[in-house]
Every structure is written in C-alpha cells, then in structure tokens.
C-alpha positions in Angstrom: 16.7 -3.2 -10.0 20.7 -3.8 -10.1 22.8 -2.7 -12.6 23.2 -6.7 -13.1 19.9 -7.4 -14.3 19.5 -3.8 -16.5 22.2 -5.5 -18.7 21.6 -8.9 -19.1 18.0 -7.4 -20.4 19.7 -5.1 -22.5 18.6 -6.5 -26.0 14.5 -6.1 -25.0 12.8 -3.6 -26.4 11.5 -0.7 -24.1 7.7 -2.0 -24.3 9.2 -5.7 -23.3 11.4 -4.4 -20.7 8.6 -2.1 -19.2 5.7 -4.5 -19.2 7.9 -7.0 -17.4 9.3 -4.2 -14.8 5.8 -2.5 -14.2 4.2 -5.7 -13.4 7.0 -6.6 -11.1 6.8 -2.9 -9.4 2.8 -3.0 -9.7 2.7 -6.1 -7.5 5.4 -5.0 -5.2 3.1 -1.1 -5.2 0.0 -3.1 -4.6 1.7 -5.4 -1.3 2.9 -1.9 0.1 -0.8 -0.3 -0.3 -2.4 -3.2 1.4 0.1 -2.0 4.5 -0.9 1.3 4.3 -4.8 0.5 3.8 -5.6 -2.5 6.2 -8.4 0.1 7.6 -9.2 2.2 4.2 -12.4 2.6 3.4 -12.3 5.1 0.6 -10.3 5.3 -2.4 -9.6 8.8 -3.8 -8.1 9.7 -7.0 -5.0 12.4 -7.1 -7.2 15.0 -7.9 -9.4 14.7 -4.7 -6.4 14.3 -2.7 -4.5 17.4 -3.9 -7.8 19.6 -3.5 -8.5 17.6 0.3 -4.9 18.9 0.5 -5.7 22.6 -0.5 -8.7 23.2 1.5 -9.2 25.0 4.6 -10.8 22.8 7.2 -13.3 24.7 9.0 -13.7 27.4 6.0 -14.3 24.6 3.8 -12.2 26.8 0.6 -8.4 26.7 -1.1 -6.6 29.7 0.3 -7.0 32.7 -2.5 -3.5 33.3 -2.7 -3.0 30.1 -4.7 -2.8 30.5 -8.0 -1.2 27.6 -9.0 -3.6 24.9 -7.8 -6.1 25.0 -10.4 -3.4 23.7 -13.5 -2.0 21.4 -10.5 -5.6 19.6 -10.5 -5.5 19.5 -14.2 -2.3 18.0 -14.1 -3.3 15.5 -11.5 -6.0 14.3 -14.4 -2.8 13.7 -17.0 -1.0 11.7 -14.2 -3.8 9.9 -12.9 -4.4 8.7 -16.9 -0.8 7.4 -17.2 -1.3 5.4 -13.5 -3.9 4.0 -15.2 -2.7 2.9 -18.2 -4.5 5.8 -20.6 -2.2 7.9 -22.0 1.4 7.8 -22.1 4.4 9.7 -24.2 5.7 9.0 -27.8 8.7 6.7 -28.0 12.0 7.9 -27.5 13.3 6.3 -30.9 17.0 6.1 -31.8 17.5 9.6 -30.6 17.1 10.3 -26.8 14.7 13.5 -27.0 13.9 15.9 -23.5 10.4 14.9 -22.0 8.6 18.2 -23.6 9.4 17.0 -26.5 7.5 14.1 -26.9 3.8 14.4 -27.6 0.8 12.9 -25.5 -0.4 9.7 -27.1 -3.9 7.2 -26.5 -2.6 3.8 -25.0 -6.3 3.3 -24.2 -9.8 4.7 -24.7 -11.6 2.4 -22.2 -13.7 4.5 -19.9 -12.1 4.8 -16.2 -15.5 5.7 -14.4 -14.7 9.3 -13.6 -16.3 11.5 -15.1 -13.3 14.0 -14.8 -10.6 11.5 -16.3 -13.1 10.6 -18.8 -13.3 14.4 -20.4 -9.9 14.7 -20.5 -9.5 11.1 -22.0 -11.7 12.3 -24.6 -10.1 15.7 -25.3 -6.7 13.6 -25.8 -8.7 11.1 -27.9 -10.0 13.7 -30.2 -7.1 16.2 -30.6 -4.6 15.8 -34.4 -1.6 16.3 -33.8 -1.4 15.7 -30.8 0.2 17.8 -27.9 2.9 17.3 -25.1 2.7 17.6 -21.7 2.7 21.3 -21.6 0.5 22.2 -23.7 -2.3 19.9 -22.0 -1.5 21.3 -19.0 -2.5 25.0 -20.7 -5.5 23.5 -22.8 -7.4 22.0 -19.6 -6.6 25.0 -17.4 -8.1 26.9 -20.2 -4.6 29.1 -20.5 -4.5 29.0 -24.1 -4.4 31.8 -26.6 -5.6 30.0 -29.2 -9.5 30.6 -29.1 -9.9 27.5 -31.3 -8.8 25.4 -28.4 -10.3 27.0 -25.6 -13.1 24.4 -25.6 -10.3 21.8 -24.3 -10.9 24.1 -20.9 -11.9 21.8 -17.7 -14.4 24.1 -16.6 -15.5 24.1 -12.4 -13.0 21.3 -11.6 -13.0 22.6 -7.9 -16.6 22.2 -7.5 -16.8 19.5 -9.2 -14.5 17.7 -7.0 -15.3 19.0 -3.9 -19.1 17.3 -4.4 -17.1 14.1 -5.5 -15.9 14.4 -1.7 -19.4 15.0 -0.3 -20.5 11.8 -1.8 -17.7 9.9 -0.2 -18.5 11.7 3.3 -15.3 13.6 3.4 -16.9 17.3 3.2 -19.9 18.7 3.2 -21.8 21.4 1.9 -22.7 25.2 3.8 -23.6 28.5 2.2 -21.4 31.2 4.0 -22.4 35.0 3.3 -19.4 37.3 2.8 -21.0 40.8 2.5 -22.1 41.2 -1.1 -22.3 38.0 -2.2 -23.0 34.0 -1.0 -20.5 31.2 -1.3 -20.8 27.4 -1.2 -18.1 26.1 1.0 -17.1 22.6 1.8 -15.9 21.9 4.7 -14.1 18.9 6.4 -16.6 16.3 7.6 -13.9 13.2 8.3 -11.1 14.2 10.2 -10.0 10.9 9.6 -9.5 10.2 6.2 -7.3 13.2 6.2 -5.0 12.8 8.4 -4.7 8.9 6.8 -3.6 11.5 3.7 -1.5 13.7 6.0 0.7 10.9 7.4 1.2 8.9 4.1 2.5 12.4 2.9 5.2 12.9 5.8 6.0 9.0 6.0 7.0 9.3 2.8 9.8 11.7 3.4 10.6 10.1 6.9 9.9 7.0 8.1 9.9 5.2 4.3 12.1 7.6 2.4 14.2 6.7 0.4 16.7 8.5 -1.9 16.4 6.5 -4.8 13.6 7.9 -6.4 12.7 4.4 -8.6 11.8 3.0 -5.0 8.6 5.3 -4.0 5.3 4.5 -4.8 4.5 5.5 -8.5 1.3 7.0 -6.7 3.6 8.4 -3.8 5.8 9.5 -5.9 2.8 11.5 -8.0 1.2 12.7 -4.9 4.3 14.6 -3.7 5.1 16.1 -6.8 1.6 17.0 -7.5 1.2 18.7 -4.2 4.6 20.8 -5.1 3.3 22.3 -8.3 -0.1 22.7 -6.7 1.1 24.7 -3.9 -0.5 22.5 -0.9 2.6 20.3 -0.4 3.7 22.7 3.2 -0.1 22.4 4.3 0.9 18.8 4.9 4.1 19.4 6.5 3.2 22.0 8.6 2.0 20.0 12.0 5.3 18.3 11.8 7.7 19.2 14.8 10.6 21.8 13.9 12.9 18.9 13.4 11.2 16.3 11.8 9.6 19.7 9.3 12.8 20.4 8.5 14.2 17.0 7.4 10.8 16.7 5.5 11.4 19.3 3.4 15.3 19.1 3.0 14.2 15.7 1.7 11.4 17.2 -0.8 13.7 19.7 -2.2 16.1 17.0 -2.9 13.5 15.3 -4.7 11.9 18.2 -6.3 15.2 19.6 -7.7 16.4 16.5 -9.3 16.1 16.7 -13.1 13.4 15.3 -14.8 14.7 14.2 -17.8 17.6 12.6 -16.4 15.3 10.8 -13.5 12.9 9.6 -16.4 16.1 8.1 -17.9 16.1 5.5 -15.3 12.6 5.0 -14.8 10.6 1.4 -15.9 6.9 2.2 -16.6 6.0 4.5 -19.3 3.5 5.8 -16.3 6.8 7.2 -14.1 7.7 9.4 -17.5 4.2 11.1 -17.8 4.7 12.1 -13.4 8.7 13.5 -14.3 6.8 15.1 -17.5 4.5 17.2 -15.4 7.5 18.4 -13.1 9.6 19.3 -16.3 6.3 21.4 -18.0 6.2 23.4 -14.3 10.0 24.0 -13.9 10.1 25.3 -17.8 6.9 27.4 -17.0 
C-alpha cells in the first residue's frame, strides 16, 4: 500500500484500518494460492508442513540433533491461530510497546477442526492473566518451571502429527528395530506433495521474492520463519544449485535479521504481528 493511501486513512482506528487491509490482502493471498494450487489436493496446516519439512524421507524420523523443532511446532499452533482469526495480541494503546510485551488475547473461541489448534485454543481460553508470546511458546513446549503450569504442555505433538500425515497419504507407518529398543517411523509415502512444499519454499526467495516483506504471503511469510526457528528451513534449500542456494539464503537472512518490532510496525492484519511475535520470542531466547 503507498505512503498515499496510509495517510489519507490516517484518522481510522487500527481495527478499521486492519479489517479493511486484511480483506483487501486476504483476497489478493487467496487469487495467488489458487496459482500455486490449480493441482492441490491436500491442504496441510503449518504444523504438518514444518514436521514434512523435518523428517528424513526414507528413515521416516526428524534428525536427533534438532532440538529446536519441537517449540517450532508449538509455535506453528500460535501462528496458525492468528491466520485464522483465533488469537491475536493486546492493543498497542497510546504508547507504542515491543511485541513481547503485549499479552496473547481470544479474538475467537469457535472450534477450527484440529484437534491440535483446538487444545491450544482452549489453554489460551482458560488461562487469567493472560501470557505473551513467549511464555506460550514455553507453556506448550512444556519448558516451564512453574509446576502449576506444566499441564499447558502439548504432549506427543510429533506423533500426533505424523498420523495426521498418514491419514492424508503423505507417510506411512513401519516399526524399525534399533538394537534395544523398537521405533515407529513414518516415512514419506508422496513424493509429490513434498516437493509441491519444497518449491513453494525456494520460489519464495527466488522466482517471487520480494524485499518488501508486507508483499509475501501471510502463510509464506509464516512458513519461512517457522522453518528458521524450527531448524528445517536448509532441508529445503539444500537441492538447490550452488548459485541459486546461495541467493536463497542471502535472501532468508535478510529477511530473518530484520527486526521484528519495527517490521510489525508496518504490518496491516493483527495476524502478521502474532508471525513477527514468534521471531522476536526466538531472537530474545
């Protein structure tokens, strides 16, 4: 949006101004998706994608050295709320206050049909006062030390998702025997659907990058950052050529490095602050 139209809409309040923008960016999101989708079959929420992201493809597992995937999955739940309208964060007010600041609040309690979402929506729900983005990010990765919250835990979300997967044909499910004990694995059944995921990932930081961070895909835009704090954003740069690698991940960096508070600054949904809210909790952690 030009600098124009920001002023001449100056006098709206932020829920005005934001309803009208995020239904003028939903409707532009939604004409881009059906691009990328004419031959989509599935739909898969955040979550699913970081883990189909994380997993080995023959092995079936998330590689043991990453330890930062599990509160990236929980974090995918808090983002995948704001996309859809759930939860968002407490009003600015007259003073301009830094994105861990502000607390979590309800928008909505309306059931989204995941079972996953709908925990954590009911964690949110239930919790006085209520939290900020940091401190969700601890209570449903079960990193708390308060043992009066440790029931906010998100307990087997791997698994959990990985049979999510199976039902959508994307894995499927072996029993592999490593020496003293037996492990369910799940691995890749459609090659398809994740490479689909593999070149929406790099097309975003090629072919339709863009610089101006406003202009990616609130869901694009998620999915990238997610994959960053999750550790699983080089597994889908890695096939890349040297070149094109290289100006994939110049191009992340410059994205990942901006500063959160001053990119939420600028943004026009209340769901864009909850996405630079998750990359502020991880740079602070």
């Amino acid at each position: 949006m030009t600098t124009l139209t920001k002023r001449n809409r100056r006098l709206e309040t932020p829920a005005e101004r934001w309803s009208t923008e995020e239904e003028e960016k939903k409707k532009r999101e939604e004409e881009e998706e059906e691009e990328d989708t004419d031959c989509k079959t599935l739909r898969l929420t955040l979550m699913e994608e970081i883990l189909l992201l994380g997993l080995k493809d023959k092995e079936g597992y998330t590689s043991f050295w990453n330890d930062s995937i599990s509160s990236g999955l929980r974090s995918c739940m808090l983002v995948e709320l704001g996309l859809r309208g759930r939860i968002q964060l407490e009003p600015q007010g007259t003073r301009r206050r830094k994105l861990l600041e502000r607390k979590v609040l309800l928008k909505s309690a309306a059931p989204t049909g995941d079972v996953l979402l709908d925990e954590a929506l009911k964690h949110i729900k239930s919790t006085e006062p209520a939290e900020n983005m940091a401190s969700w990010i601890e209570l449903l990765t079960g990193e708390t030390w308060n043992p009066m919250k440790m029931h906010f835990q998100m307990r087997n979300v791997r698994e959990r998702l990985a049979k999510s997967l199976v039902e959508k044909g994307v894995l499927t499910t072996e029993k592999q025997n490593y020496l003293l004990f037996d492990m369910t694995t799940h691995p890749l059944t459609d090659r398809t659907e994740k490479e689909r995921l593999l070149q929406r990932v790099q097309d975003s930081l090629l072919d339709r990058w863009t610089n101006d961070s406003r202009r990616i895909n609130h869901r694009m835009l998620a999915l990238l950052l997610l994959a960053h704090v999750s550790d699983v954003l080089e597994n889908a740069l890695s096939s890349l050529p040297d070149e094109r690698y290289e100006l994939a991940s110049t191009r992340s960096r410059t994205l990942l490095e901006a500063d959160p508070d001053q990119e939420s600054s600028r943004v026009s949904s209340p769901a864009e602050e909850i996405i630079w809210a998750i990359l502020a909790a991880f740079n602070k952690s």
